[in-house]
TIPA-899991 format. One line per 5 residues: for each residue x, y, z of C-alpha. Coordinates in Angstrom, 3 decimals. Layout:
# TIPA-899991
X:Y:Z ~ ... $
END
This chain:
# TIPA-899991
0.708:53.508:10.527 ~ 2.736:51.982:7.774 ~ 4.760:49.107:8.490 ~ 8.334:49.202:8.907 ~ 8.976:46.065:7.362 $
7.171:44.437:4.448 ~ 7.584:40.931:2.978 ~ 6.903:40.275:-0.354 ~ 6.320:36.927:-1.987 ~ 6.138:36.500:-5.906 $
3.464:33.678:-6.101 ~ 2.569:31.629:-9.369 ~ 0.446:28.538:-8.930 ~ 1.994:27.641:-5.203 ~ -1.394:27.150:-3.262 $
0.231:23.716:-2.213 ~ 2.772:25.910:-0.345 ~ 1.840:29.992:0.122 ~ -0.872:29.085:2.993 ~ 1.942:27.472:5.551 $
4.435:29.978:4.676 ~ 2.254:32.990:5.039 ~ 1.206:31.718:8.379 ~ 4.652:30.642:9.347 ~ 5.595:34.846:8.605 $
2.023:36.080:10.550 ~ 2.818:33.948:13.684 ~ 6.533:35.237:13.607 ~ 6.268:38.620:12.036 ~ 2.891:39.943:13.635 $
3.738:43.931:12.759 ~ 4.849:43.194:9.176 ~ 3.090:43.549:6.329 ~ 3.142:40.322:3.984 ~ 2.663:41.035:0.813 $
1.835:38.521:-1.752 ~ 1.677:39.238:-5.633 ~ -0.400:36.568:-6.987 ~ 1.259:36.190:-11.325 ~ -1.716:34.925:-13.225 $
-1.822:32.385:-10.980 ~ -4.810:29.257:-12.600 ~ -5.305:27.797:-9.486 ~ -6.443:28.867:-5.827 ~ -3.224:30.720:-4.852 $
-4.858:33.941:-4.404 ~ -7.713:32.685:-1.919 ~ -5.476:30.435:0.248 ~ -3.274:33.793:1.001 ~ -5.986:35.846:1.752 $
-7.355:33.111:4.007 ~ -3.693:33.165:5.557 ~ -3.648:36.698:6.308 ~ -1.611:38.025:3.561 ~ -2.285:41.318:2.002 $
-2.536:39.879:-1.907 ~ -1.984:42.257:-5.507 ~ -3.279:39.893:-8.272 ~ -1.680:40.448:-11.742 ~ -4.059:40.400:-14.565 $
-2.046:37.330:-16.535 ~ 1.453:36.051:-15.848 ~ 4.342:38.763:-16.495 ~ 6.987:36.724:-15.107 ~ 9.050:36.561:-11.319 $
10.766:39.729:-12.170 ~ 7.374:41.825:-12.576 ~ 5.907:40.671:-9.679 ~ 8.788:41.720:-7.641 ~ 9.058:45.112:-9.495 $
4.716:45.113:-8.784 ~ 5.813:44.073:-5.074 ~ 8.346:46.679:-4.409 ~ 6.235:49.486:-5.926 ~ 3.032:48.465:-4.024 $
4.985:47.673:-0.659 ~ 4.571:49.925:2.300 ~ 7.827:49.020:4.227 ~ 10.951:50.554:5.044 ~ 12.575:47.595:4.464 $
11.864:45.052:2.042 ~ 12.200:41.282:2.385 ~ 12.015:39.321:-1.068 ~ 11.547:35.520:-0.487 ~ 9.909:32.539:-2.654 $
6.738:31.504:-1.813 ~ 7.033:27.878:-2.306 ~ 8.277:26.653:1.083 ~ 12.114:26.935:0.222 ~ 13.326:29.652:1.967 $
13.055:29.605:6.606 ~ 11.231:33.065:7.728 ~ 13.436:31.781:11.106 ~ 16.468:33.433:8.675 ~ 14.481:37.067:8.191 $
16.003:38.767:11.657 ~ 19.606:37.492:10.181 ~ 19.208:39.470:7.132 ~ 17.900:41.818:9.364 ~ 20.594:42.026:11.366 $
23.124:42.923:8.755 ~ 21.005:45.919:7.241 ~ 21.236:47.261:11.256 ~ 25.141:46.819:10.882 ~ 25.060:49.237:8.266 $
24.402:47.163:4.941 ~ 22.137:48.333:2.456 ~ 21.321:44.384:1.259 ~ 22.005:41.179:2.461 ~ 21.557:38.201:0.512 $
21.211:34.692:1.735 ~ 23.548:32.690:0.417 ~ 22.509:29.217:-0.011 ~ 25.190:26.512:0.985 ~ 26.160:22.781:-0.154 $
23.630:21.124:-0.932 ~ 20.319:23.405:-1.263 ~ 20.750:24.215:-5.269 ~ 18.197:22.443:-7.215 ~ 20.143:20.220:-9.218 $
24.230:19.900:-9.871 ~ 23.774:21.948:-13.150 ~ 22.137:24.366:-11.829 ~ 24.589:24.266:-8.665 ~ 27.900:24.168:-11.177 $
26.176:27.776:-13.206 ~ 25.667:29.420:-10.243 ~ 29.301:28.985:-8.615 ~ 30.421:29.947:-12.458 ~ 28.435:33.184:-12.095 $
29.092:33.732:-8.537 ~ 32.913:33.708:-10.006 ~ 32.545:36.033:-13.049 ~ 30.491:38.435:-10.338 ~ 33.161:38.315:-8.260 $
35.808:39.101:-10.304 ~ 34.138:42.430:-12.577 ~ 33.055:43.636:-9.198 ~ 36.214:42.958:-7.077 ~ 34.240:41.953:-4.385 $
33.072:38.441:-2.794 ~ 29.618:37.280:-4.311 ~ 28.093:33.963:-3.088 ~ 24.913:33.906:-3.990 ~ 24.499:35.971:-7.079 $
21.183:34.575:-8.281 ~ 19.474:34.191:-4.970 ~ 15.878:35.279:-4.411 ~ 16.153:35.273:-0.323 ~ 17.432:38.791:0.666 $
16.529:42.075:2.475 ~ 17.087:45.443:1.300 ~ 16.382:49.009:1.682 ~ 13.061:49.699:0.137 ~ 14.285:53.333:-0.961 $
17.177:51.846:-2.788 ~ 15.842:49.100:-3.997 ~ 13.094:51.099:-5.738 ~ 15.523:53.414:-7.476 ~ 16.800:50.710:-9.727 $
13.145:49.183:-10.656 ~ 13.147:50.329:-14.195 ~ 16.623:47.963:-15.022 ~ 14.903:45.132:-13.232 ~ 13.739:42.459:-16.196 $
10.803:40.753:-16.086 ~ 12.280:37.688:-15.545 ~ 13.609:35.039:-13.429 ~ 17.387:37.073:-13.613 ~ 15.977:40.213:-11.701 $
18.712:39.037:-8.554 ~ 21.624:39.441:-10.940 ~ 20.798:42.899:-11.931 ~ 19.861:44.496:-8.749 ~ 22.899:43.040:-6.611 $
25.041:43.997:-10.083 ~ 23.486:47.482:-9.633 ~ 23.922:47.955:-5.898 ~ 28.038:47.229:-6.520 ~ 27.502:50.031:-9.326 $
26.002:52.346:-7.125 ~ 28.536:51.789:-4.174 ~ 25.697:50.624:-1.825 ~ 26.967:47.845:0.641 ~ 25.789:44.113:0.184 $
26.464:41.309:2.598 ~ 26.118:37.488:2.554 ~ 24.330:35.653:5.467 ~ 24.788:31.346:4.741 ~ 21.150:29.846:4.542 $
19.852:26.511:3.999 ~ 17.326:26.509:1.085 ~ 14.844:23.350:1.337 ~ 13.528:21.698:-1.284 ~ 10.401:23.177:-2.800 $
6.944:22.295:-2.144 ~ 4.733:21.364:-5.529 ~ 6.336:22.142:-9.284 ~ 9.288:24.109:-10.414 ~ 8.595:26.769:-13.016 $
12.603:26.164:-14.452 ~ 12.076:25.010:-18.032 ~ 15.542:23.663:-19.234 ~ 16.392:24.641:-22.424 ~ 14.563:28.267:-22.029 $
16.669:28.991:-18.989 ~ 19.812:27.206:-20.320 ~ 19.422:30.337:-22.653 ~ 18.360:32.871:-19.991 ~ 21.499:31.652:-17.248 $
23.886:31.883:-20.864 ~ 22.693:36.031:-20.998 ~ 23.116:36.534:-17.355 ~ 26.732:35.956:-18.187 ~ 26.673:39.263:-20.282 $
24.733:41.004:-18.126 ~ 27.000:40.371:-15.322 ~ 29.548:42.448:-17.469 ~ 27.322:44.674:-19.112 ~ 25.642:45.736:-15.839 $
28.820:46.565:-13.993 ~ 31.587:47.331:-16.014 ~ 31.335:46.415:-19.732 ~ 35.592:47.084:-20.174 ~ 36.434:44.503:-17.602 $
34.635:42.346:-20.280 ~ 35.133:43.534:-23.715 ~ 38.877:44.556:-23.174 ~ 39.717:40.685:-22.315 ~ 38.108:39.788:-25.575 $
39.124:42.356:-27.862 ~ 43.500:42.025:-26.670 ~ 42.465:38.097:-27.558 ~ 41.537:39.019:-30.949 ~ 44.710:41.182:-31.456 $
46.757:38.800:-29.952 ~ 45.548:36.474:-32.122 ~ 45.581:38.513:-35.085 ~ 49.214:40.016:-34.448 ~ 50.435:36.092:-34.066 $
48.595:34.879:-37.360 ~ 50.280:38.078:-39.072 ~ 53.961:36.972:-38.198 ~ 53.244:33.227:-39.200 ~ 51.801:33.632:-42.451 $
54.579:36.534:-43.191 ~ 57.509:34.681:-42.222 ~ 56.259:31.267:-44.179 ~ 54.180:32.783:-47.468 ~ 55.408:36.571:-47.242 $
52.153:37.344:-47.287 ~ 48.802:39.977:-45.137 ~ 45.841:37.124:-44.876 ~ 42.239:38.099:-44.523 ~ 42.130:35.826:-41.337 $
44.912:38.442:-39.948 ~ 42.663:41.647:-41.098 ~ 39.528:39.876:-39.713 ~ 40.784:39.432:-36.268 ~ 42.584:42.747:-35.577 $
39.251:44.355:-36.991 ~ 36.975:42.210:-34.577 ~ 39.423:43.270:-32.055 ~ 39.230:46.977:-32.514 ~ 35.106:46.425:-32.791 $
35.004:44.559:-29.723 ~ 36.786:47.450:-27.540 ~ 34.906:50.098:-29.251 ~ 31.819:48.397:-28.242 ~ 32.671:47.847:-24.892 $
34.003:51.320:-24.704 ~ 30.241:52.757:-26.148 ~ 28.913:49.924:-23.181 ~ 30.776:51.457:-20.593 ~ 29.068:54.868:-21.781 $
25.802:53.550:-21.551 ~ 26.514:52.455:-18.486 ~ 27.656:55.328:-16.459 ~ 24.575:57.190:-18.177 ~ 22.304:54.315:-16.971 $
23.100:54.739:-13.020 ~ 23.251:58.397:-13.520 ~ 19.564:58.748:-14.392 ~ 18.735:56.067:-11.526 ~ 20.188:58.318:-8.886 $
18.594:60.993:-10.478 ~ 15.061:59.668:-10.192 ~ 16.119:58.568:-6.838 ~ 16.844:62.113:-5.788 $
END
């Protein structure tokens, strides 16, 4: 029989840490099936959770956090889903609280990780920014938006695989998507320890990827609620510039044609967005269906 619940753990070069967890998950999780998707890994990852009991898909070379989650839900045999990291940061004591909420009638819930469990204080200070920005295009309460701790239904989940990047940001987009689609997503407050053996953050690389999450925060939801901001900014400014350099040289400046221009470019773009959008869940409830 399949398993009702499957937990998957996106591995890359974490044999220091994927043997205690996966045994941590057998001893408490005995009917689950725990599913590890060994990225490329170079070093003994893939043994060490085989020898733990884990069920292990190897990719062929790294493809990134995002595709081994995408590789995890699709090869998954669960009901529901449970997405966690595998490098000792996240408590499997917290899986029946997630749990829990999906019972109550949620269709995700997200641990949210408090005070004191982000990595660093920038990291901490981009998160709350985006957890903010979330917040505020959805009109709904985020607290964790880039969390990787979180259960969900696998049927859902799976109908929104092909906007999943194949990135670190895949967290963003799906709980982005599920407040698209209308599906319910909860917070449950976790502690988040600190990792066992290397991060794989690179600075400057994902000082560029957190910048685009930004975007796709608005692009993923409701482009308007971005662009419309922006492009009454431009006018404003525009419409202001106009009156000053009339009422001092008598005169239309470029500067003035430039910004009402931009402005009218800017909506029209987030207008085509917002298209795009709408066409982009259509076709994932359609494949869903």
């Amino acid at each position: 029989m399949d398993p009702q619940l499957s937990i998957i753990l996106p591995a890359k070069n974490e044999d220091a840490a994927i043997g205690p967890v996966v045994s941590a998950l057998a001893g408490q999780f005995p009917e689950a099936e725990i599913l590890v998707v060994n990225d490329g890994s170079s070093d003994e990852t893939e043994q060490v959770a085989r020898e733990a009991g884990a069920r292990v898909v190897t990719q062929p070379y790294s493809m990134g956090n995002g595709a081994a989650i995408k590789r995890g839900a699709r090869s998954a045999h669960g009901e529901i889903l449970v997405f966690m990291d595998a490098d000792g940061q996240h408590d499997p004591a917290d899986i029946p609280r997630l749990l829990e909420r999906l019972d109550n009638g949620y269709d995700m819930a997200v641990g949210a990780r408090q005070r004191g469990s982000q990595a660093n204080v920038g990291r901490g200070l981009a998160n709350r920014f985006y957890n903010r920005l979330a917040s505020f295009m959805t009109g709904q309460r985020i607290e964790d938006l880039t969390s990787g701790f979180r259960a969900v239904r696998a049927r859902l989940f799976r109908e929104f695989l092909h906007l999943l990047p194949n990135g670190f940001s895949y967290p963003t987009t799906i709980t982005m998507a599920f407040f698209r689609a209308g599906y319910p997503v909860c917070y449950v407050p976790i502690h988040a320890a600190k990792r066992i053996g290397q991060s794989h953050i690179r600075p400057i690389q994902d000082g560029i990827r957190f910048l685009l999450i930004i975007f796709k925060i608005g692009t993923l939801y409701s482009p308007l609620k971005l662009f419309v901001p922006v492009a009454f900014l431009h006018g404003l400014l525009g419409v202001g510039y106009y009156a000053f350099t009339f009422l001092t040289q008598g005169r239309l400046s470029l500067a003035t044609i430039f910004m009402l221009t931009a402005g009218v470019t800017i909506f029209l773009i987030g207008l085509v967005s917002e298209q795009i959008t709408q066409l982009m869940y259509k076709d994932a409830h359609s494949e869903g269906d």
